[in-house]
N, C-alpha and C positions, 0 to 999 in steps of 0.2 A: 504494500500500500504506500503511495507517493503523497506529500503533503506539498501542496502548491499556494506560495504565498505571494503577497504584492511587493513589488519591490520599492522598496523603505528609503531610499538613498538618491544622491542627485537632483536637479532640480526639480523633474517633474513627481517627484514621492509626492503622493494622496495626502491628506491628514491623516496624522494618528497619536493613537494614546498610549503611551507608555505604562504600564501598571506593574507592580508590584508580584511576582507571580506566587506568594506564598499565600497570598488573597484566594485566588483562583484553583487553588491546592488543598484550601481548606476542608475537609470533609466532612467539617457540621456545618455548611453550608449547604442547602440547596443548590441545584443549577439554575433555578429560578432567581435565587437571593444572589450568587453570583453573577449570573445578566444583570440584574438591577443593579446592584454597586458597580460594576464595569460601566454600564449606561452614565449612572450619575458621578463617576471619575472620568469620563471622559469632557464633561462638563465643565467651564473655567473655573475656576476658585470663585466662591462669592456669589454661586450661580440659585438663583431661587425656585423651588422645585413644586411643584403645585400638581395634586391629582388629579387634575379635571385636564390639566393640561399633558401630562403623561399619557395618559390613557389615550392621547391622538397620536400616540408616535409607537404605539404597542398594538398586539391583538390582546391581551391581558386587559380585563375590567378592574375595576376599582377594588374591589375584596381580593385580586390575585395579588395588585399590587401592594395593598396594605396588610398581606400575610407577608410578603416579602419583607418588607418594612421590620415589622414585627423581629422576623427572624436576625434579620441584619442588627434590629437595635440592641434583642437578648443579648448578643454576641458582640459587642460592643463597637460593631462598625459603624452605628448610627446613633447619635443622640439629637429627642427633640426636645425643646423645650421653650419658654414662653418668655417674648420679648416683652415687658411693659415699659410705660412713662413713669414722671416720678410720683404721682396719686397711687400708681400702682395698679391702671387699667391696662390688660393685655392689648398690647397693639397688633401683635403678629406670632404666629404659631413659626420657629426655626429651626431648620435641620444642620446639623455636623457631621459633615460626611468624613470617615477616616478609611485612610487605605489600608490601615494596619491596628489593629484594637491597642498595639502599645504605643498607638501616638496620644492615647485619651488620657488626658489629667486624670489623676487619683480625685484631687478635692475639687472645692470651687463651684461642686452644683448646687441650683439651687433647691431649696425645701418646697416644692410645692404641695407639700399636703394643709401648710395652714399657711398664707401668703399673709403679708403684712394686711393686703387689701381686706382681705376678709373677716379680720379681726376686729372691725366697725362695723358699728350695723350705719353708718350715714359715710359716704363719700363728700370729703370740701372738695367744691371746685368752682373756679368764677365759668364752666362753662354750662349753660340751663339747659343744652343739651340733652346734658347725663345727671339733672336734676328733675327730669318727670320720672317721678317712682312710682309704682304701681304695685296692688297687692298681686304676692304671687301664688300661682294656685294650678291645681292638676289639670286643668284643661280635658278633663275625661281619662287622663294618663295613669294608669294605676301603678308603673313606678313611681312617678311622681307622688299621689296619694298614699303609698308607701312612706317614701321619707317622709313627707309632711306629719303621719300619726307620728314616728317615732320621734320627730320633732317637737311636739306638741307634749308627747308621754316625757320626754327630757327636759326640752323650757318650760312646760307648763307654759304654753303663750303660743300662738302665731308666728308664722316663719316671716323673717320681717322683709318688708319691703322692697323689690328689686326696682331696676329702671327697665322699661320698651326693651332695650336691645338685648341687657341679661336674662330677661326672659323669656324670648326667642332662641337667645344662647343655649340657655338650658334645655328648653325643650328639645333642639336639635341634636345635643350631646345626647341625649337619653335615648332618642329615636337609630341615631348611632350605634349606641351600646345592645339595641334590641335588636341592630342588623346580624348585628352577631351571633345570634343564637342564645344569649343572656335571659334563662327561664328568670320569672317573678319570684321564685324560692332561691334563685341563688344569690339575686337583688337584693331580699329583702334579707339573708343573711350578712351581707353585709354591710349595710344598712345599721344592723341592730348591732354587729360589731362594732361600725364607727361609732356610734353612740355610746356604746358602754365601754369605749375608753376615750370620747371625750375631754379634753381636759375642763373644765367651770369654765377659767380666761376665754376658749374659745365659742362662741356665738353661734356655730350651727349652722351656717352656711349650707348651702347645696355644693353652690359653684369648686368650694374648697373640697369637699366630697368629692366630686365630679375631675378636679385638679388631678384626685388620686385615683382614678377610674382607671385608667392604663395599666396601671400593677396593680391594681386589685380583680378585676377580670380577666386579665392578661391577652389586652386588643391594645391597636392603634388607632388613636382616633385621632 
């Protein structure tokens, strides 16, 4: 059997991407999860990776490529995590793509299971924007409804106030989390975990819940 390659040298060489081949060797990898990080190191530094936009350059839909994800982050080739301003509202969801799991810092990440933001029940901010708060409530959702009781059985009180967009927010993470296969008993298992370790300081949030929804279902959202 002959292997016939492109040739790489002189002027007219094609584009190409050099990679690291202990990447490609790795055998708790997928062949799946290795396309994908080949695709997205071929990509310049700095490059911003969007699934809506992927899925137009693959035959792979959205759950192939976010099982890939998945596997690539287990393994340390990928970290996402949450860009915010200084209020502490997420601006932007960001990937760290690495060619090699020993280029990824030890420290330096950050906690998001209880975010500064979340630790207030009221956001200051001069913009009125993100000052129309609305009561938040299941919308017929019965995860939703879930957390809200255990909510309720732990503050004694009302799950307090979101603004329009966190409340769309929410919903759409949760509808996520049920793409996946995620029964109502394994939901409300955790659920009743979060809560009964709690700390008092913390307020209850969904959103900071929902923060830790990634490792606790074990999806990418």
């Amino acid at each position: 059997m002959a292997t016939h390659r492109i040739n790489k040298s002189g002027k007219r060489a094609p584009p190409f991407t050099r990679i690291d081949n202990s990447m490609l060797q790795d055998a708790r990898l997928s062949f799946k999860a290795r396309g994908l990080l080949s695709y997205m190191l071929s990509k310049p530094d700095g490059f911003k990776f969007y699934l809506d936009e992927m899925t137009k350059h693959t035959t792979d839909g959205k759950d192939s490529i976010r099982a890939g994800l998945k596997e690539l982050e287990k393994l340390g080739y990928v970290r996402r995590y949450a860009v915010k301003d200084q209020r502490g509202k997420i601006l932007s969801w960001e990937l760290d793509i690495y060619e090699s799991p020993s280029l990824r810092p030890e420290s330096g990440f950050p906690d998001v299971e209880n975010p500064t933001l979340l630790t207030n029940d009221n956001i200051l901010t001069n913009d009125k924007r993100l000052n129309k708060y609305i009561a938040f409530n299941s919308n017929g959702n019965s995860f939703v409804e879930t957390y809200l009781k255990y909510f309720r059985i732990k503050k004694n009180k009302h799950h307090m106030r979101v603004t329009e967009e966190q409340h769309r927010m929410i919903h759409d993470q949760i509808e996520e989390i049920q793409s996946y296969g995620i029964t109502i008993e394994e939901w409300e298992a955790e659920v009743k975990d979060h809560f009964e370790k709690l700390p008092k300081s913390n307020n209850g949030n969904i959103i900071a819940f929902l923060h830790a929804a990634p490792r606790r279902f074990d999806v990418v959202l």
